[in-house]
N, CA, C and O atoms as a MOPAC input file, in Angstrom:
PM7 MOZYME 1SCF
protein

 N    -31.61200 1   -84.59700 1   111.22500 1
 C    -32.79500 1   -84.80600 1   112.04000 1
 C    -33.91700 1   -83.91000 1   111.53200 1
 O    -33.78400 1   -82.74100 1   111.16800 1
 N    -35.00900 1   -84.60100 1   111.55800 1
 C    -36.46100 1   -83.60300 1   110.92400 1
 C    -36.76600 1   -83.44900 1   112.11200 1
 O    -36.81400 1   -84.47700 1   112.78800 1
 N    -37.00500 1   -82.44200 1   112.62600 1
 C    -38.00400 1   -81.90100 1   113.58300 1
 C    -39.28200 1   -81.38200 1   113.23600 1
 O    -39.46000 1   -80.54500 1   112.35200 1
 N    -40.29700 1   -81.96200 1   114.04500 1
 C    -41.97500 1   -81.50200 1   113.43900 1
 C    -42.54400 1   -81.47900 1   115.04400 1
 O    -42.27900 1   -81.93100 1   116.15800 1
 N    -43.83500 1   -80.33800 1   114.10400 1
 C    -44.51400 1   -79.82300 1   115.15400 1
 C    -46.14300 1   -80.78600 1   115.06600 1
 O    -46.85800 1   -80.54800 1   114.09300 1
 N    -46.50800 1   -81.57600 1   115.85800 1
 C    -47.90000 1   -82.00700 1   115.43000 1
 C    -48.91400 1   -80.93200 1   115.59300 1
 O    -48.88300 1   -80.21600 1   116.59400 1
 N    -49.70900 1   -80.79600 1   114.77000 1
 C    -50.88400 1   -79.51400 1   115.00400 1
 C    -52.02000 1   -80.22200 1   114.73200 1
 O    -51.93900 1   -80.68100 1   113.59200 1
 N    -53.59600 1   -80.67300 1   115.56700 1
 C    -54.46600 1   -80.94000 1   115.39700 1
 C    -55.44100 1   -80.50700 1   116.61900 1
 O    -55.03400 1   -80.42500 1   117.77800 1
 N    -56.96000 1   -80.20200 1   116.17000 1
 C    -57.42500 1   -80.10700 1   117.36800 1
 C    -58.48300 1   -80.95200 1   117.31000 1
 O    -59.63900 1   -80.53300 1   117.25200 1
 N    -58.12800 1   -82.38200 1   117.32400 1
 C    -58.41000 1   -83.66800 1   117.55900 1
 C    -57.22900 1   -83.93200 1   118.50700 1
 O    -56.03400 1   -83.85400 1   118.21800 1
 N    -57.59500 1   -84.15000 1   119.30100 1
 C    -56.57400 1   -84.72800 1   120.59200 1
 C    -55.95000 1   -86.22500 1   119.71400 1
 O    -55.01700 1   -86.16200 1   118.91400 1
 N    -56.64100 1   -87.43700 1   120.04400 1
 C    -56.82400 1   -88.78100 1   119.63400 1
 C    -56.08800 1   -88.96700 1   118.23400 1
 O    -55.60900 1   -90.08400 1   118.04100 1
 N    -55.89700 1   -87.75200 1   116.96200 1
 C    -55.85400 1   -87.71200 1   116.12100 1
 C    -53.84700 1   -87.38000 1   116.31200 1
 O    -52.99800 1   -88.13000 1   115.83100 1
 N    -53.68300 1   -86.69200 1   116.74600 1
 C    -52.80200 1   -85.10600 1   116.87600 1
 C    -52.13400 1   -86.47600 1   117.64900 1
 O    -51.96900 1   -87.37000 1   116.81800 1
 N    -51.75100 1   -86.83200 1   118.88800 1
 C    -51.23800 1   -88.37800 1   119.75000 1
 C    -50.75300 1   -89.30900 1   118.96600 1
 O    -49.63600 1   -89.79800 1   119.13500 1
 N    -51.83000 1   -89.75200 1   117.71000 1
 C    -51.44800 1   -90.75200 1   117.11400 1
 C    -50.55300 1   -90.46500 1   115.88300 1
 O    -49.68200 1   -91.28900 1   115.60400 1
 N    -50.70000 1   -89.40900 1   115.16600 1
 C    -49.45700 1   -89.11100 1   114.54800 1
 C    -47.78900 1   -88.60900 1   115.17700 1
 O    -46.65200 1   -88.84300 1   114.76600 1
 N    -48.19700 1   -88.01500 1   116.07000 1
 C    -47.06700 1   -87.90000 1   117.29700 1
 C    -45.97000 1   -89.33800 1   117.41400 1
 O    -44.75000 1   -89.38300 1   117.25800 1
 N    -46.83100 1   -90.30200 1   117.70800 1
 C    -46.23600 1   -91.48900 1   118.49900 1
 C    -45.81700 1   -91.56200 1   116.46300 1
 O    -44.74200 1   -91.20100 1   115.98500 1
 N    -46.59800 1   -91.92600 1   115.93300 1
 C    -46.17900 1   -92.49200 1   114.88800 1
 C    -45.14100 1   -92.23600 1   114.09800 1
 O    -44.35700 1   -93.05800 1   113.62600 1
 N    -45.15300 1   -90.40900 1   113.88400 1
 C    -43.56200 1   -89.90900 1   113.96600 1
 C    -42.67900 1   -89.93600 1   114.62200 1
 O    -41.61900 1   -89.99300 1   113.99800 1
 N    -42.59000 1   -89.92000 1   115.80200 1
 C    -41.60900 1   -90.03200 1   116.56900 1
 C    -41.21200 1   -91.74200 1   116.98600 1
 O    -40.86300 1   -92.19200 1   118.07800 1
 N    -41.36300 1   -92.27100 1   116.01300 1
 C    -40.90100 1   -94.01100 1   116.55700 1
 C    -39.89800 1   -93.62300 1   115.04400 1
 O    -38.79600 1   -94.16600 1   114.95900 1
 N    -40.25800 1   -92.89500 1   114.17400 1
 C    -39.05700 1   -92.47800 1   113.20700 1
 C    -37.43400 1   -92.28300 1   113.33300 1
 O    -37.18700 1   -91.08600 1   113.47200 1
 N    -36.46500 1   -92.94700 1   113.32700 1
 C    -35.28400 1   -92.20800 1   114.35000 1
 C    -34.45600 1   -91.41100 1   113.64100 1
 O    -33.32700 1   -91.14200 1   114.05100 1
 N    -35.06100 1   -90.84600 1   112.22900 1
 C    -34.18000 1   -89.37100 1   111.87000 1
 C    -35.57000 1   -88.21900 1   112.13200 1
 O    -35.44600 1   -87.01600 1   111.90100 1
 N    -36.68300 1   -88.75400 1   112.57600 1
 C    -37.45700 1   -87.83100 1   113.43400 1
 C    -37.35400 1   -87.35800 1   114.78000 1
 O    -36.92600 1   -88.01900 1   115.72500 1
 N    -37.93000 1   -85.72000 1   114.83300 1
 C    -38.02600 1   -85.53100 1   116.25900 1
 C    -39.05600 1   -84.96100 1   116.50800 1
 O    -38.98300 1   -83.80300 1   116.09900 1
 N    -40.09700 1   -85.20300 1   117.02800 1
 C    -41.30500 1   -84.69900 1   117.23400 1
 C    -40.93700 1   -83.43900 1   118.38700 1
 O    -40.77700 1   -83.94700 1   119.49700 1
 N    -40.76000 1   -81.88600 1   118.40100 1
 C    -40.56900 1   -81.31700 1   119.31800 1
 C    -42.33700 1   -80.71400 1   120.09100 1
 O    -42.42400 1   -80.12700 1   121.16900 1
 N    -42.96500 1   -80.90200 1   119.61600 1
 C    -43.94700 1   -80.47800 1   120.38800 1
 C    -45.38500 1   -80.75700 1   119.66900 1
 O    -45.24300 1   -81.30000 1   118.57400 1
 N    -46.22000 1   -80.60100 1   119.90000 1
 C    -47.62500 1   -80.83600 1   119.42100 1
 C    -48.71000 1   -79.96600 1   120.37300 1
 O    -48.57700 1   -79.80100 1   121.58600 1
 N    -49.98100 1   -79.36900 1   119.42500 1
 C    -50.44800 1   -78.31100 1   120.22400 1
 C    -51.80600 1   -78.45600 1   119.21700 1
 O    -51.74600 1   -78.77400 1   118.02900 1
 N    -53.07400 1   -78.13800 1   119.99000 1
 C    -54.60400 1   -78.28500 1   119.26700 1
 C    -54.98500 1   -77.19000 1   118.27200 1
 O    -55.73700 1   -77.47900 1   117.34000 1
 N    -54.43800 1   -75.76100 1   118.43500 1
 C    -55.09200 1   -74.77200 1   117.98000 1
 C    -53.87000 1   -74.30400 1   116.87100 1
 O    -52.74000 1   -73.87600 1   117.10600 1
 N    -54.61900 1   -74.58300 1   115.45200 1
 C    -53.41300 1   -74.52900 1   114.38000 1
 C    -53.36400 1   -72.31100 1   114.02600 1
 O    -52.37500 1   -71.78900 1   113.51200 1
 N    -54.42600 1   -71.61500 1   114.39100 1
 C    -54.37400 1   -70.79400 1   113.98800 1
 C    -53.36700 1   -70.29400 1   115.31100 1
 O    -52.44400 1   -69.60200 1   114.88300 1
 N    -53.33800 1   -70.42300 1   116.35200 1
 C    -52.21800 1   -69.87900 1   117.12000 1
 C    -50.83700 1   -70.29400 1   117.09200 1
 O    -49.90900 1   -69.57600 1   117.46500 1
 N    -50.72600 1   -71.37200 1   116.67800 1
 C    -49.20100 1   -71.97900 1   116.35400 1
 C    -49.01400 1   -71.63200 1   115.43900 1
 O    -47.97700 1   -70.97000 1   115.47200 1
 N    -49.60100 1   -71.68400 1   114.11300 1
 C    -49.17300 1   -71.39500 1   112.47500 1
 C    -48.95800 1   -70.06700 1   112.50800 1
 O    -48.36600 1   -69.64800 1   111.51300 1
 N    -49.31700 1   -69.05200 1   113.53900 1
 C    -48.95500 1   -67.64400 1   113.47100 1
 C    -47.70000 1   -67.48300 1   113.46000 1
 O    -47.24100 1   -66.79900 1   112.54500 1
 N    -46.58500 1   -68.18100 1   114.67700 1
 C    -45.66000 1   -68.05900 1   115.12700 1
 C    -44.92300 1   -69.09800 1   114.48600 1
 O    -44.04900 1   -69.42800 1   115.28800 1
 N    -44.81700 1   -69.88600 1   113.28600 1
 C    -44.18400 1   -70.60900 1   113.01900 1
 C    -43.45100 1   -69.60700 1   111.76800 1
 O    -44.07900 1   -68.90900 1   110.97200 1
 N    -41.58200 1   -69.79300 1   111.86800 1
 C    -40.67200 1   -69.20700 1   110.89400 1
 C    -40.75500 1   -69.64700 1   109.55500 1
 O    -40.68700 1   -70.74700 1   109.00700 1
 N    -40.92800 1   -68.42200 1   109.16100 1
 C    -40.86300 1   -69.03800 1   106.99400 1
 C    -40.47800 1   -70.11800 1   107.02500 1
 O    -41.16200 1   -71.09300 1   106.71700 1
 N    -39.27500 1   -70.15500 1   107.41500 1
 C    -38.79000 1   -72.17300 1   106.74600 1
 C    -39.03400 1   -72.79800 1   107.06100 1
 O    -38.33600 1   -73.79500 1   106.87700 1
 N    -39.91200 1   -72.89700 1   107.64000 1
 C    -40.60100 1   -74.46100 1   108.07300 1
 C    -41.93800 1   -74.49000 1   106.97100 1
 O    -42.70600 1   -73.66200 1   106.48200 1
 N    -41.65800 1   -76.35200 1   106.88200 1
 C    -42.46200 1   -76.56700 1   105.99400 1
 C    -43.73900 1   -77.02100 1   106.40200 1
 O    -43.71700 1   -78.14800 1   106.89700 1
 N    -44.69200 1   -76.54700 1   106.34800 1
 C    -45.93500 1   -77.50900 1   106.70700 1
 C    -46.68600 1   -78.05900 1   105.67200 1
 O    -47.20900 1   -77.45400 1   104.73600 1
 N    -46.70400 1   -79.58000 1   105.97700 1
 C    -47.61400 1   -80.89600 1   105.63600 1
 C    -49.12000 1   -80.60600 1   106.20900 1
 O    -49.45500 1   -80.51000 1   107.38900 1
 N    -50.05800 1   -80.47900 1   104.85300 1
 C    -51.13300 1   -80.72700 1   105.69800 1
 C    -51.71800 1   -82.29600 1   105.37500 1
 O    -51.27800 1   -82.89800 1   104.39600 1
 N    -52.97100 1   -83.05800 1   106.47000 1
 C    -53.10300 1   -84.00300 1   106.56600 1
 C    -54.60000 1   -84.34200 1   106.18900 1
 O    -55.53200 1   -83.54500 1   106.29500 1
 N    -54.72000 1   -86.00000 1   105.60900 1
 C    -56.17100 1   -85.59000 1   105.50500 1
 C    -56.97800 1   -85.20400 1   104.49700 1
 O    -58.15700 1   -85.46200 1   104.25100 1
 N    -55.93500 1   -84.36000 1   103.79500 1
 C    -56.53200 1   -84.13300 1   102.02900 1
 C    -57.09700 1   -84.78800 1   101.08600 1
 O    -56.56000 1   -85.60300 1   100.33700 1
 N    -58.41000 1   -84.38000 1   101.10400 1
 C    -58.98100 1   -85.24700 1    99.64400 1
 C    -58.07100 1   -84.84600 1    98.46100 1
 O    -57.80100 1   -83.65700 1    98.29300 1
 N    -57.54800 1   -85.88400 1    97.56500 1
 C    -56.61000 1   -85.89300 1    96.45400 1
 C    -57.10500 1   -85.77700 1    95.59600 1
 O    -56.81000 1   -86.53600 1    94.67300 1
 N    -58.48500 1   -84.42900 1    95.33200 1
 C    -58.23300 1   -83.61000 1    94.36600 1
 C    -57.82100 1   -81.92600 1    94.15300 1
 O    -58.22500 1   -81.23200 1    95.08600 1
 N    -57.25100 1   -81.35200 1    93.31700 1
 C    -57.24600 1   -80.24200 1    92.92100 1
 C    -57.84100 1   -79.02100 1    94.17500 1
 O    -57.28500 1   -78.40100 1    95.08200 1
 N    -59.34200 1   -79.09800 1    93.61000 1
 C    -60.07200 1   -78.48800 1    94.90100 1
 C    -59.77000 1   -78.70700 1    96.00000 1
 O    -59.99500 1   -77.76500 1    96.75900 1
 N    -59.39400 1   -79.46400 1    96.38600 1
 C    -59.17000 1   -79.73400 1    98.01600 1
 C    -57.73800 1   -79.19500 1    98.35600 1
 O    -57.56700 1   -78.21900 1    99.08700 1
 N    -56.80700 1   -79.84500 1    97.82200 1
 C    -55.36700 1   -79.16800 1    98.38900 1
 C    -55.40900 1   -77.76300 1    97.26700 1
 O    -54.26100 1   -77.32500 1    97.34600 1
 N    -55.87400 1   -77.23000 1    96.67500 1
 C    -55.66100 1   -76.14400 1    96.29300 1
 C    -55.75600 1   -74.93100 1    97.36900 1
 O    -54.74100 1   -74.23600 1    97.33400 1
 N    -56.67700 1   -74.52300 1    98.27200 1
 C    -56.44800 1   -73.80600 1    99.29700 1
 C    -55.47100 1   -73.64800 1    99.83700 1
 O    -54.89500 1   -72.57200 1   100.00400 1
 N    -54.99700 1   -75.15200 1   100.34100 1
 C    -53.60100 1   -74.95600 1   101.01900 1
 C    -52.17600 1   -74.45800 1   100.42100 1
 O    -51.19100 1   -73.83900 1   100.82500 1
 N    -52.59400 1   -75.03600 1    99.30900 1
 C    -51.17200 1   -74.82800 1    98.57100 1
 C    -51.17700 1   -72.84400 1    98.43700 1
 O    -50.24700 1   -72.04300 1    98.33700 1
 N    -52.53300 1   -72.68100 1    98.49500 1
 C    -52.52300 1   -70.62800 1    97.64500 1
 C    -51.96300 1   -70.49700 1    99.75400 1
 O    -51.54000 1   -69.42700 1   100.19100 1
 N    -52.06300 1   -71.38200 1   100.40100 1
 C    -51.82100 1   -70.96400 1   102.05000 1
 C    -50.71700 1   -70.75500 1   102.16000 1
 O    -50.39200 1   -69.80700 1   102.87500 1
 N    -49.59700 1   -71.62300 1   101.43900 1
 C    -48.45400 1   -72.14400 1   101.12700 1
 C    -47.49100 1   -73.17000 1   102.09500 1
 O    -46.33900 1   -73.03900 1   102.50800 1
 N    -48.54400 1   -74.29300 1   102.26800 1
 C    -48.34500 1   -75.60200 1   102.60900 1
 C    -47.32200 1   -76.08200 1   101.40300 1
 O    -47.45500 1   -75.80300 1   100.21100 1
 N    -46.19300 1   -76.92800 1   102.04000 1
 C    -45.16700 1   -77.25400 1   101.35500 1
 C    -45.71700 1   -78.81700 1   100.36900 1
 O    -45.21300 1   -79.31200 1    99.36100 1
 N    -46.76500 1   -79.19000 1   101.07300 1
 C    -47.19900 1   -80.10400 1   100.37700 1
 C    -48.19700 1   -81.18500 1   101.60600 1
 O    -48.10400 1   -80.78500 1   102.76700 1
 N    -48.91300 1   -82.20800 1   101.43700 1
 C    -49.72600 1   -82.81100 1   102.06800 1
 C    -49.87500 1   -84.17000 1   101.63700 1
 O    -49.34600 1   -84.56700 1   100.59900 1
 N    -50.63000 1   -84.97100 1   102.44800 1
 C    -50.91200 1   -86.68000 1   103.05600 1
 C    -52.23300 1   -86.63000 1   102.74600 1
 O    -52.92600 1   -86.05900 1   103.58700 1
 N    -53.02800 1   -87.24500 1   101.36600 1
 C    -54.19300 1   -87.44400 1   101.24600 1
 C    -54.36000 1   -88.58800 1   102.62900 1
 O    -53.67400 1   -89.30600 1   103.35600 1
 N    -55.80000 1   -88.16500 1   102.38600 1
 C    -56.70600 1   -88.95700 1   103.31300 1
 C    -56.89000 1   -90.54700 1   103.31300 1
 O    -57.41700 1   -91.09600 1   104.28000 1
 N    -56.49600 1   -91.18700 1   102.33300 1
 C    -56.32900 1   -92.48900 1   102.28100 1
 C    -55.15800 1   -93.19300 1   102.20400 1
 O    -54.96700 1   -94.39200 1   101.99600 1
 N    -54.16500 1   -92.01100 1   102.45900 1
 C    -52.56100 1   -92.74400 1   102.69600 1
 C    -52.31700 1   -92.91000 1   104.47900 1
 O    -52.53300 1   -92.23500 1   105.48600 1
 N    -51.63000 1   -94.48500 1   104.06800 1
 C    -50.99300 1   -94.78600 1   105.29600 1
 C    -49.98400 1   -94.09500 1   105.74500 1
 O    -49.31700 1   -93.21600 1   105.19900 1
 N    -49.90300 1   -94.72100 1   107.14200 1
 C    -48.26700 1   -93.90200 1   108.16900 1
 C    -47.52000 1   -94.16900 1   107.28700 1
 O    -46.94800 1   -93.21300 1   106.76200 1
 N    -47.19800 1   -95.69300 1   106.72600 1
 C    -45.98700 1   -95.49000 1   106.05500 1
 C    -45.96900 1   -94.31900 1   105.24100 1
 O    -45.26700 1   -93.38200 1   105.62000 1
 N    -46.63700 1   -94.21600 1   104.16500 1
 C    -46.94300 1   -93.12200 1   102.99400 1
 C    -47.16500 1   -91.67300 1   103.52700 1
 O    -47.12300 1   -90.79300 1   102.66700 1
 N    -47.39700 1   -91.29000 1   104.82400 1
 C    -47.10400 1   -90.09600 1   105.58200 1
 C    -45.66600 1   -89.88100 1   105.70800 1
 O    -45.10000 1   -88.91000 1   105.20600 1
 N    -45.06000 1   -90.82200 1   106.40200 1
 C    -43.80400 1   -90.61000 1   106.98400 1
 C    -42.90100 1   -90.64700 1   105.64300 1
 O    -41.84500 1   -90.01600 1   105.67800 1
 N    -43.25000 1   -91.35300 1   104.45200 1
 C    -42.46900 1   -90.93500 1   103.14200 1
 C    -42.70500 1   -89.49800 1   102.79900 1
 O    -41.69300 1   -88.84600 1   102.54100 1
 N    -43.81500 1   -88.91200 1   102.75300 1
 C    -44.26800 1   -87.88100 1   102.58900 1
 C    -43.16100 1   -86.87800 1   103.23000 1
 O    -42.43600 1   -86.14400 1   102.56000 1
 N    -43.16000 1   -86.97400 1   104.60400 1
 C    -42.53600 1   -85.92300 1   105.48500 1
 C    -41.16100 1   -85.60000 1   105.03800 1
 O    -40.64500 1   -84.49200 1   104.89500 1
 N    -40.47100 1   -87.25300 1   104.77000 1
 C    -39.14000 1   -86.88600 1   104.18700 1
 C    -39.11400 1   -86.39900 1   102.72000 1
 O    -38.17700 1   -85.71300 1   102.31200 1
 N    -39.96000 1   -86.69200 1   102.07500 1
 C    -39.55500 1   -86.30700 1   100.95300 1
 C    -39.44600 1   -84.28100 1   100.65700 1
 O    -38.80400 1   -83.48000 1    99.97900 1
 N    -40.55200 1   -84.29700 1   101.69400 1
 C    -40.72500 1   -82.63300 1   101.60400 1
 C    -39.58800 1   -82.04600 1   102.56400 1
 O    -39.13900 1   -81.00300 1   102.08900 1
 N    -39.19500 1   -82.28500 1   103.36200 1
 C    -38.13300 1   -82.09400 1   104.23800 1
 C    -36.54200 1   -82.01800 1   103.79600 1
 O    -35.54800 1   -81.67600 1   104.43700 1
 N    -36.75000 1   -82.58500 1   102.11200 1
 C    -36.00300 1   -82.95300 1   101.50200 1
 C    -35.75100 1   -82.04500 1   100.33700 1
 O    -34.74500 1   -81.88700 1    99.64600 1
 N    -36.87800 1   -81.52000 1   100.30900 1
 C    -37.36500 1   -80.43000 1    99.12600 1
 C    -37.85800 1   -80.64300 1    98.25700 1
 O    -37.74900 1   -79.86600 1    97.30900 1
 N    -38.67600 1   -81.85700 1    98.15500 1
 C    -39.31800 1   -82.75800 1    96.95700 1
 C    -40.81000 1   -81.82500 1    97.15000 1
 O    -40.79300 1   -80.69900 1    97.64600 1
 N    -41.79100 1   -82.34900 1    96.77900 1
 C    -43.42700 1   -81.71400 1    96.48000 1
 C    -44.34400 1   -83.40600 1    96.26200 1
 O    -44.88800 1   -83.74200 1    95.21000 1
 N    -44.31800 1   -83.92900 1    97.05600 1
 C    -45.50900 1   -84.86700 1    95.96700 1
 C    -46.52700 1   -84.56900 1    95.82300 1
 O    -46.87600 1   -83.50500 1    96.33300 1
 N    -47.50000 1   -85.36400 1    95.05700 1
 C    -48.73600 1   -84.89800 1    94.75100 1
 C    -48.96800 1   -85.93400 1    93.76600 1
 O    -48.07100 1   -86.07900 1    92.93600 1
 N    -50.39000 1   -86.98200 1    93.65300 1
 C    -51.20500 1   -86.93500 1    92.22800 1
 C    -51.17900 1   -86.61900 1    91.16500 1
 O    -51.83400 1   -85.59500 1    90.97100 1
 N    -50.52600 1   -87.18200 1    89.97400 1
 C    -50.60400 1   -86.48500 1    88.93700 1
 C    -51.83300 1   -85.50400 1    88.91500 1
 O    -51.67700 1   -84.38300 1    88.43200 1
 N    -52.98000 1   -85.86800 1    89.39300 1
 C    -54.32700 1   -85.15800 1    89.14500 1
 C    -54.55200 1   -84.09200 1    89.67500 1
 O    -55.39400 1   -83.30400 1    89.24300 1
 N    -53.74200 1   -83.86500 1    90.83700 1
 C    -53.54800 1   -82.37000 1    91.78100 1
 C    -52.23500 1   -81.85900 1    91.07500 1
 O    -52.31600 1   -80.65200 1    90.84800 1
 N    -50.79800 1   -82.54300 1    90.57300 1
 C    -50.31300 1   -81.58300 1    90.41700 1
 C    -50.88600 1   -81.07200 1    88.86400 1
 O    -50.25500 1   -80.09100 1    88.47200 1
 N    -51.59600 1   -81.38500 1    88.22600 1
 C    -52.35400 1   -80.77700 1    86.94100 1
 C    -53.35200 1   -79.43000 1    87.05200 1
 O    -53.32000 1   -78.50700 1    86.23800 1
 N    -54.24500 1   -79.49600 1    88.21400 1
 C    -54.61100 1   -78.65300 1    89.00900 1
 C    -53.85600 1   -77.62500 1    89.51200 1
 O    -54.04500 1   -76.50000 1    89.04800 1
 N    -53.00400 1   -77.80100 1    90.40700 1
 C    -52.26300 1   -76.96500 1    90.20700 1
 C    -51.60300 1   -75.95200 1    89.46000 1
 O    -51.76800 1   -74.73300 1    89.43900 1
 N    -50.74100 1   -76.78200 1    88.78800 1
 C    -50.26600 1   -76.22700 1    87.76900 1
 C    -50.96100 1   -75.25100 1    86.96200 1
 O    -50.50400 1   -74.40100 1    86.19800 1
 N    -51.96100 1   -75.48800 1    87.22600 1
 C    -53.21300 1   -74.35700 1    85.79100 1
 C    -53.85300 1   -73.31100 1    87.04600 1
 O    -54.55200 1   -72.39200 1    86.62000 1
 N    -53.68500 1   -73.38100 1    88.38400 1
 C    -54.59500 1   -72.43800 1    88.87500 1
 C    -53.16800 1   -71.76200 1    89.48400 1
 O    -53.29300 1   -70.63900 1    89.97300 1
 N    -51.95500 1   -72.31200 1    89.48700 1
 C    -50.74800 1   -71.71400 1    90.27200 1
 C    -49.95200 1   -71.63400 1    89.44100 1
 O    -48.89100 1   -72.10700 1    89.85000 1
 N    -49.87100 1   -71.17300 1    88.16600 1
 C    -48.53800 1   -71.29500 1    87.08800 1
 C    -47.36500 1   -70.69600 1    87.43300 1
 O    -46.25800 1   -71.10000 1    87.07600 1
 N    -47.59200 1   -69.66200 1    88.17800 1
 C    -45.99700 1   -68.95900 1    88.99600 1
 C    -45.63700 1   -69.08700 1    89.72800 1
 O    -44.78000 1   -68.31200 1    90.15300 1
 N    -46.20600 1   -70.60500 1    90.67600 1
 C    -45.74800 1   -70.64200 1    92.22500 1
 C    -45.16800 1   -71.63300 1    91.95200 1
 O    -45.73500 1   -72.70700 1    91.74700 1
 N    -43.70600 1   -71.41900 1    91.89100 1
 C    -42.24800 1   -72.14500 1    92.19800 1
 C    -42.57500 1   -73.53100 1    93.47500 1
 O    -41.98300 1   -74.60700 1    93.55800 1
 N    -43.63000 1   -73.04300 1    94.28100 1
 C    -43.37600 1   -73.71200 1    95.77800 1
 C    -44.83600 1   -74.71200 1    95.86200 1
 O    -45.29600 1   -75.20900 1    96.88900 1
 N    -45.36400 1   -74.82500 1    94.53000 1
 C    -47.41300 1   -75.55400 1    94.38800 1
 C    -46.95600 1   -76.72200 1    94.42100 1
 O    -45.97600 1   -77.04300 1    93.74800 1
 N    -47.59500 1   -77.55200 1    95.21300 1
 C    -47.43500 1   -78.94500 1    94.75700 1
 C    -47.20100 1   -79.38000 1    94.03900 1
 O    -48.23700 1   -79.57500 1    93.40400 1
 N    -46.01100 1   -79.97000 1    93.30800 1
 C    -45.79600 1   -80.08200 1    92.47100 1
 C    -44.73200 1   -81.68900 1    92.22900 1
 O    -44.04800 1   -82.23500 1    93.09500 1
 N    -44.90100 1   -82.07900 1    90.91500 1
 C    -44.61400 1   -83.34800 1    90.44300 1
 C    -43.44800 1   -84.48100 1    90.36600 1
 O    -42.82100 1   -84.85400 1    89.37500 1
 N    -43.31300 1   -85.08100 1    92.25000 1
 C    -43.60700 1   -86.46100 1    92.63500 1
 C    -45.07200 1   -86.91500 1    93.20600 1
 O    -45.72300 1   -86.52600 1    94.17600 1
 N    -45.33600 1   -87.97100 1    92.12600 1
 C    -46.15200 1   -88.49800 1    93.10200 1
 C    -46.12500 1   -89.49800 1    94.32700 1
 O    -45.10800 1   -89.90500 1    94.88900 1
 N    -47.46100 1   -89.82200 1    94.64000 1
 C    -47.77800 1   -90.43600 1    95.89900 1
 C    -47.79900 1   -91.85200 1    95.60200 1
 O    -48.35700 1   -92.36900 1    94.63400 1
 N    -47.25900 1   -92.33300 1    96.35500 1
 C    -47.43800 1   -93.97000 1    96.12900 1
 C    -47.69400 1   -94.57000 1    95.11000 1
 O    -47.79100 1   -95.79700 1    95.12300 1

């Protein structure tokens, strides 16, 4: 079972990925909450966080990844292509863009954990 936390402070936004994960049935959505800097405080090393939304270049998920986001859902992928996403990282995979994980790779050469090369759809 994957258990995930929804984090958005878009209500409308944060609901609809909720329902959408949780109609998953090796998902379990345990909770969802608006304010990511008070939850992400208290969340344990091993959990992986997906961020959402990412423009799929370099620049864009590069922040997250130096944050150490396990990996992320560009902005023009569907639920389906989210919910592949979730398992694959849950799984211990990395996807990414060839074009981000190239980026990567040259601004993160020692991080074992950078987005790194499956890609997306």
């Amino acid at each position: 079972m994957i258990r995930i936390l929804v984090v958005s402070d878009v209500r409308f936004h944060r609901e609809s990925v909720q329902r959408s994960l949780a109609a998953q049935e090796d998902f379990q959505v345990v909770d969802s909450a608006a304010d990511e800097h008070v939850t992400l405080t208290v969340i344990a090393p091993s959990v992986r966080v997906v961020a959402l939304g990412l423009s799929d270049t370099g620049r864009s998920v590069l922040p997250w990844a130096e944050a150490g986001v396990a990996g992320y859902v560009g902005q023009d992928c569907s639920l389906t292509e989210m919910v592949a996403v979730v398992r694959t990282i849950a799984e211990g995979g990395c996807p990414c863009t060839p074009d981000v994980s190239a980026a990567l790779s040259t601004a993160l050469p020692s991080c074992p954990t950078a987005l790194c090369g499956l890609p997306l759809g």
